[in-house]
MARDOMAR-402414 format. One record per residue (C-alpha): residue in one letter; x, y, z. Coordinates in pm, whole numbers, padded with zeros to 5 digits, always signed. Example, Ala and Ser with C-alpha at 12.3 -4.5 7.8 and 13.67 -1.06 7.14 Angstrom:
residues 2
A+01230-00450+00780S+01367-00106+00714
This chain:
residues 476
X+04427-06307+15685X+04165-06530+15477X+03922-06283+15216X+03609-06473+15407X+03741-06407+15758X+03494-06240+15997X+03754-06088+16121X+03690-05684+16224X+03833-05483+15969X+04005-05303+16254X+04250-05554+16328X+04576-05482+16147X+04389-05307+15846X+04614-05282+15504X+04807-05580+15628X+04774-05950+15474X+04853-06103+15826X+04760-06145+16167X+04911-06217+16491X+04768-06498+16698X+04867-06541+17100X+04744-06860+17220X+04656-06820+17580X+04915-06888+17843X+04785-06832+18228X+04510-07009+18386X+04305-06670+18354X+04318-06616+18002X+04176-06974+17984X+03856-06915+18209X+03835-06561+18059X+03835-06776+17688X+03601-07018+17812X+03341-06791+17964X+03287-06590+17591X+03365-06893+17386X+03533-06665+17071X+03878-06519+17007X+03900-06204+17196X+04130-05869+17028X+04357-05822+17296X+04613-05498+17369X+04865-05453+17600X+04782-05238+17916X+04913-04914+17884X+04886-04577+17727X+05140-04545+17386X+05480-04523+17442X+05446-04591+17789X+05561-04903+17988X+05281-05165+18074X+05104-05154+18430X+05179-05428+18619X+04986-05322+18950X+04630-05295+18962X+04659-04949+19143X+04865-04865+18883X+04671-04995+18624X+04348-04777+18759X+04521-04439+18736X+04678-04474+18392X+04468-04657+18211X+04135-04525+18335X+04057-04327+18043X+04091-04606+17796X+03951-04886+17976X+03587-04973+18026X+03659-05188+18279X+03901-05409+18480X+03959-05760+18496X+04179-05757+18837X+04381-06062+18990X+04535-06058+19330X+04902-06240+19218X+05175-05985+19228X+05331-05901+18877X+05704-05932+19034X+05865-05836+18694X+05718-05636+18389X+05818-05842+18061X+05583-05780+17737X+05482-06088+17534X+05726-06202+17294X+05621-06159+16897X+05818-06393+16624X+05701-06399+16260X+05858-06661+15974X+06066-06533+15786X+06253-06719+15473X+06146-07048+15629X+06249-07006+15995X+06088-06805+16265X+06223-06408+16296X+06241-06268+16650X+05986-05867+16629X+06005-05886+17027X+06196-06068+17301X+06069-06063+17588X+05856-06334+17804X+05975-06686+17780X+06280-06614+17577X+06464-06332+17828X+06713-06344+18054X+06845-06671+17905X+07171-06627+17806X+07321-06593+17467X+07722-06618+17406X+07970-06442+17334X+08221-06578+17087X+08495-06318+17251X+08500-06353+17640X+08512-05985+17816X+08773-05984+18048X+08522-05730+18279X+08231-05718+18379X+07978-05455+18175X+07664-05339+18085X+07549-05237+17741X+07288-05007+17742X+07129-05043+17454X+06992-04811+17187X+06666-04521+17218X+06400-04724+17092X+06287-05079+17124X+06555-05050+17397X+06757-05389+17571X+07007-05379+17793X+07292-05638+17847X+07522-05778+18111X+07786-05968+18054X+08030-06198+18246X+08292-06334+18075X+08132-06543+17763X+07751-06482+17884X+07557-06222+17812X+07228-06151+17962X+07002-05981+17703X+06705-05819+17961X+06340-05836+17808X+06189-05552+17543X+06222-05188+17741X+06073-05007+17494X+06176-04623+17367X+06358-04388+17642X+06120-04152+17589X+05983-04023+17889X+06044-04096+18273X+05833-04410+18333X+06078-04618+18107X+06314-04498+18241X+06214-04592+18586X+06154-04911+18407X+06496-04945+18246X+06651-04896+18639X+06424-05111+18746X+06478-05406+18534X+06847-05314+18499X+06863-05383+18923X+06711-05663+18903X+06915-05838+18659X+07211-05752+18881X+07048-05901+19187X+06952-06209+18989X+07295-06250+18843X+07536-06134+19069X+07683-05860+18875X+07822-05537+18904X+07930-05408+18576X+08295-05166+18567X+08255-05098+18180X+07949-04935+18030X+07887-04952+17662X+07642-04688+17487X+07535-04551+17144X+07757-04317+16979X+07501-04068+16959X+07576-03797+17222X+07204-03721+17284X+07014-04029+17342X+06862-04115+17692X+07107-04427+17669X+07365-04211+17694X+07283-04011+17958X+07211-04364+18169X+07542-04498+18052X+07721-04135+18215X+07467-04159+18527X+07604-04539+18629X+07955-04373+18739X+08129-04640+18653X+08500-04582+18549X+08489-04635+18192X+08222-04606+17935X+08261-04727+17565X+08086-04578+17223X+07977-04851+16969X+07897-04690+16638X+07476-04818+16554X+07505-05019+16236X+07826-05167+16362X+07633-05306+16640X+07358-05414+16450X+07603-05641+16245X+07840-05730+16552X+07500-05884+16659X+07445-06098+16427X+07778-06208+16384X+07815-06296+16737X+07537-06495+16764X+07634-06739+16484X+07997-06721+16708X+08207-06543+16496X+08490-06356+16508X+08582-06328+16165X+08568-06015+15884X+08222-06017+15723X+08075-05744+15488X+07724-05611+15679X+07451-05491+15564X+07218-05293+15756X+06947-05128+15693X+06719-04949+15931X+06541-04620+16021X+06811-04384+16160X+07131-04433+16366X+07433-04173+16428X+07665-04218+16193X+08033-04128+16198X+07999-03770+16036X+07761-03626+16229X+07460-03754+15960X+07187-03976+15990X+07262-04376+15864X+07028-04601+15790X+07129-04836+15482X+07487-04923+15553X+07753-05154+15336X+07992-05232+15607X+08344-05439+15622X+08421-05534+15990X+08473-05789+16254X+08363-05747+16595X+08602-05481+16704X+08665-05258+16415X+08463-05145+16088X+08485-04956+15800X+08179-04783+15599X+08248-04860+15206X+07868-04811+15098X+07554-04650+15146X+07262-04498+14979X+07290-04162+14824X+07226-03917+15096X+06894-03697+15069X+06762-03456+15358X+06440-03488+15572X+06281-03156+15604X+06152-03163+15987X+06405-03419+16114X+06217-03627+16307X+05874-03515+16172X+05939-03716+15890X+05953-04028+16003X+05558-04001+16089X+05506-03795+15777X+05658-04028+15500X+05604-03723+15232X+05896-03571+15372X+06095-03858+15300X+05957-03827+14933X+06059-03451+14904X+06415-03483+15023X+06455-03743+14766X+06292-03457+14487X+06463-03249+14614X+06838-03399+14443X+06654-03316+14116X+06348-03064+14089X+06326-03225+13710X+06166-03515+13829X+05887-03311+13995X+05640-03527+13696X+05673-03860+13879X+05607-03725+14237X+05263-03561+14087X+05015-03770+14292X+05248-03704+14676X+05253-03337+14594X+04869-03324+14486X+04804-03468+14812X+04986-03212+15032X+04955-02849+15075X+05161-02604+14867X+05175-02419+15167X+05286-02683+15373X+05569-02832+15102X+05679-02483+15063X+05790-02464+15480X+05973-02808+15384X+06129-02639+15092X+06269-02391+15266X+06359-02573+15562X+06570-02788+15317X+06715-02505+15122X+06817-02315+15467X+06919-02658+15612X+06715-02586+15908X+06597-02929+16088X+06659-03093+15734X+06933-03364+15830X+07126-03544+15550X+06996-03926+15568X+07110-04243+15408X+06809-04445+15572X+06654-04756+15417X+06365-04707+15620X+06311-04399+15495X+06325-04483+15173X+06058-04751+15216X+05858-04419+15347X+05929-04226+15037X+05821-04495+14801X+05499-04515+15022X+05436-04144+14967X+05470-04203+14563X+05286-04497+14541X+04970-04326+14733X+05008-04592+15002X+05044-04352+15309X+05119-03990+15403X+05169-04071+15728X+05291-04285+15972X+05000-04398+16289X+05248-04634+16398X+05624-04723+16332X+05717-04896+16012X+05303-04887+15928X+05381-04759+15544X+05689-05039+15506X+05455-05301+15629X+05175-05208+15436X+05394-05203+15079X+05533-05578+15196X+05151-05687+15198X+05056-05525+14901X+05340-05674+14748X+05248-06041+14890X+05452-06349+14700X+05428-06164+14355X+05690-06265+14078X+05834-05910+14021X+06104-05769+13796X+06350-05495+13971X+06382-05162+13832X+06653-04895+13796X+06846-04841+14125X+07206-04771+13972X+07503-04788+14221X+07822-04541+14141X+08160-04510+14345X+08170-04185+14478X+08497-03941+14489X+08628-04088+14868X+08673-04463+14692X+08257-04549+14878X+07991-04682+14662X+07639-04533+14672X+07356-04689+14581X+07101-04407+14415X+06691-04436+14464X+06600-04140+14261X+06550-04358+13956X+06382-04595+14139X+06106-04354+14264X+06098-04231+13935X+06056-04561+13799X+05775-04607+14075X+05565-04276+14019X+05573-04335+13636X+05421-04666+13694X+05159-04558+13916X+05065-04253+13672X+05052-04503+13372X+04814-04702+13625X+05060-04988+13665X+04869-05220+13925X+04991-05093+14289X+05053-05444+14394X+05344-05507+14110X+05477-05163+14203X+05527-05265+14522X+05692-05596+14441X+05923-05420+14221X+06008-05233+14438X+06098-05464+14724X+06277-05661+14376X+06503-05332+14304X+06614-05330+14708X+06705-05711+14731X+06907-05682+14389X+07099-05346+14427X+07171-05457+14800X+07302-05799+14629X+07500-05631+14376X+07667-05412+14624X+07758-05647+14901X+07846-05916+14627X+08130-05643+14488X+08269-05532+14836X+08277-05942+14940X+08485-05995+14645X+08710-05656+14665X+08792-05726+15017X+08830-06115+15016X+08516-06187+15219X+08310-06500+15178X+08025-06408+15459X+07758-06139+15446X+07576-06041+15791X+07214-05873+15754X+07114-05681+16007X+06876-05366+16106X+06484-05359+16152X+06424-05328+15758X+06497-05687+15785X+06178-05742+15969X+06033-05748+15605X+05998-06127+15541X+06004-06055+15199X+06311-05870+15177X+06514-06073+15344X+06425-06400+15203X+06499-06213+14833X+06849-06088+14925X+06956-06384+15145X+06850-06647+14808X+07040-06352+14587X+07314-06413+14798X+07351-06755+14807X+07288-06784+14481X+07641-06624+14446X+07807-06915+14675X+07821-06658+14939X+07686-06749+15373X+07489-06538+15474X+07411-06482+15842X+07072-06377+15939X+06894-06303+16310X+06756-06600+16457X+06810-06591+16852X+06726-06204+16825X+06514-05936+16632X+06681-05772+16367X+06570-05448+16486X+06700-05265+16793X+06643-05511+17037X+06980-05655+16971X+07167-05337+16978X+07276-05398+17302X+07382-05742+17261X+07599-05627+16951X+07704-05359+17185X+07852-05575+17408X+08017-05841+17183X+08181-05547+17044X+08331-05403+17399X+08429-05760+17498X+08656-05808+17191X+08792-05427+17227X+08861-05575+17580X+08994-05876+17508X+09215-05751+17262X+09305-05428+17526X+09410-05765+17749X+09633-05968+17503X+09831-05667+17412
């Protein structure tokens, strides 16, 4: 976004960039020519609902948005989303697959020896068939969150067997017993279903898609996934391969008073982080000025009781905390709006990192610990430290304690190959800093290029993971 762009304000406000769709069907091009000026254009539905793609359809549902309707009479056969790519350390970073990219096929660098579908994650949902070495990534779902993606999910899900021939015996799912996934993976009857841990998939994902097979230390780092014991993951130091892992770091667990009320209220992130050590109440000033005593007291309590106040090592969260102390947002309009918004403040700025100490915990795991750094962060801002250096100090601090980390566990397990992985890595800046930290140290790194980062390759990881169980299941 230029400073002298006429631009309305409304169009991604807080954020330094802009995304541009050059028109693609022979209406958008007589639509363009007729008002001869770049038109702000949304996709046609209601939030967190799938996009009409009949004009009935479109009448009823979007009535109460739409001033009017520009109607065609070609059938919409199949409902695909437009595909959204950024750059990202030099290369272009999949946000969305969907038209022009899906169903081609990626490989798998394990063949399955059966037929299956993986059924993806909750939100920013894929699905994925696979037959032998192919896999068939479907277009963006979107979240399972109410019965019209779902529909969509069946819908898209039958045509991609039609289209391909298949008829999956396996089904792969999350590990999390309650997602909507889940329950679709149980409802396909088919005679076996298998788990695949989140953050392993993310990683198994990436690793796949570069065709490997090999042991690789992941990193991912994302909003929330199931973990293992029964908490919520979300920045996750990983050895594995693409049938079996092992969790050797994290961040220092904190809780999130209201569950998933605080991933649109990013103080809540803030206070579970305070909340590890009252003492530091000083450098959370501004955040608790801005809320309610009333309000943080319920939070309080919920954390003290442990009521809907789930343990959480999430990155994204974290990025939501640091947010909250920085005065950037107390809320969340839209996912990830708080991350994205410290990324643009923090824009190409030379930054130095600041405390975020790592310690090996009493099971032999390392943690990495972001109280100091949100110390470090509301000290700054109270000393009126320019919000823009806070912010790339902050993205600084991630990039180097993640280096340090994953440097330690590629050299204490013999590993020469570091896999990123999880929507955190959206963040262009973030992942060009740790990737250059990394190779810096002589060490590959493996990034997302043929998918997002984010949960629109859970599936895929999801199935490179069942093949090689498979595989492996076949050779014994």
């Amino acid at each position: 976004r230029r400073p002298e762009s006429a631009l309305a304000r409304g169009v991604a406000p807080r954020l330094d960039s802009v995304g541009i769709m050059l028109a693609y069907t022979p209406l958008h091009h007589l639509l363009v020519d007729l008002v001869r000026r770049p038109l702000v254009m949304t996709s046609g539905n209601l939030g967190e609902e799938p996009i009409a793609i009949a004009n009935d359809d479109a009448r009823q549902r979007v009535a109460g948005v739409a001033d009017a309707f520009l109607l065609h009479d070609r059938e919409i056969v199949a409902r695909y989303d437009d595909s959204v790519v950024r750059v990202a350390n030099g290369a272009p970073i999949f946000l969305r697959r969907a038209r022009g990219y899906a169903p081609l096929p990626l490989r798998l660098p394990a063949a399955s020896p059966r037929q299956l579908v993986a059924v993806g994650p909750h939100l920013k949902n894929t699905f994925t068939l696979v037959h032998g070495a192919d896999a068939y990534v479907s277009q963006h779902i979107g979240d399972l969150e109410n019965l019209e993606t779902l529909e969509a999910w069946r819908t898209a899900f039958d045509a991609y067997r039609r289209l391909f021939r298949l008829e999956p015996e396996v089904a792969v799912r999350d590990l999390h017993p309650g997602y909507m996934s889940t329950r679709i993976a149980g409802d396909l009857g088919l005679e076996r279903i298998i788990a695949v841990q989140h953050h392993h998939a993310h990683i198994a994902a990436v690793l796949a898609e570069h065709g490997g097979t090999e042991r690789v230390i992941g990193v991912a780092f994302d909003g929330t996934g199931y973990g293992d014991d029964g908490n919520i993951w979300g920045a996750e130091f990983l050895v594995c391969d693409l049938a079996e892992y092992r969790r050797l770091g994290q961040l220092r667990y904190a809780r999130l008073p209201g569950g998933d009320l605080a991933v649109r209220q990013t103080w809540r992130a803030a206070l579970g982080y305070l909340a590890l050590d009252p003492e530091a109440a000083h450098a959370f000033g501004g955040m608790l000025d801005a809320v309610h005593y009333n309000i943080r007291n319920v939070a309080m309590q919920q954390m003290a009781r442990r009521l809907n106040a789930p343990l959480a090592s999430s990155m994204g969260r974290l990025f939501d905390a640091a947010g909250a102390v920085l005065g950037v947002s107390l809320a969340n309009q839209y996912e990830g709006q708080t991350a994205m918004q410290l990324e643009a403040l923090a824009g190409a700025r030379q930054a130095q990192p600041l405390p975020f100490p790592m310690k090996e915990t009493a099971r032999g795991t390392w943690e990495l610990d972001p109280l100091p750094l949100l110390i470090a962060l509301g000290e700054g801002r109270t000393r009126g430290t320019d919000i823009r250096e806070l912010a790339a100090r902050f993205h600084e601090s991630i990039a180097a304690g993640a280096d340090q980390l994953a440097a330690q566990l590629a050299a204490d397990m013999g590993v020469g190959v570091i896999a990123l992985g999880g929507g955190c890595f959206q963040n262009a800046r973030l992942l060009a800093s740790l990737a250059a930290r990394l190779e810096a140290r002589g060490l590959r790194v493996l990034v997302p290029r043929q998918l997002s980062p984010n949960d629109g390759a859970v599936s895929y990881g999801q199935a490179a993971v069942a093949a090689a169980l498979l595989q492996r299941e076949e050779t014994r």
